[in-house]
Structures are given as C-alpha cells and as structure tokens.
C-alpha positions, 0 to 999 in steps of 0.5 A: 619208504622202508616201510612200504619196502618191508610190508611189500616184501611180507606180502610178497613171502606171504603170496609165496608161501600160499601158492606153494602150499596150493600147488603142493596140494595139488601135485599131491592129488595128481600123484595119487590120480595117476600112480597107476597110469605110471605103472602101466605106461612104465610096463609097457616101457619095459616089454 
C-alpha cells in the first residue's frame, strides 16, 4: 500500500517538475516575442 503511495507521488513530482520546466520555456519565448508590443502598448499608455 505504501509503495504504490510513494511510486504515485514520484510520478506526481516527476509530471510537475516537467510541466514547469515546459511552461518556463514557453513563457520565456513569449517574453522575448512580445518585449516590443510591451513597450509600444506601454508608450502609447503614457501619452
């Protein structure tokens, strides 16, 4: 019983882990996309 506890909760962490690092990935790439729409919408804000 507590094996099967344990072995779901380190495919638990290990699905976790990986979708953090994907998602960290992904933000990243976007980040870099859209800096410039940022600083133009930010801009044009200001005015």
């Amino acid at each position: 019983m507590e094996l099967v506890k344990s072995k779901g909760m380190v495919i638990f962490l290990v699905v976790v882990l990986g979708l953090t690092i994907i998602s960290s990935i992904n933000t990243r790439k976007y980040d870099e996309r859209n800096k410039k729409i940022e600083e133009s919408y930010v801009s044009v804000n200001v005015r």
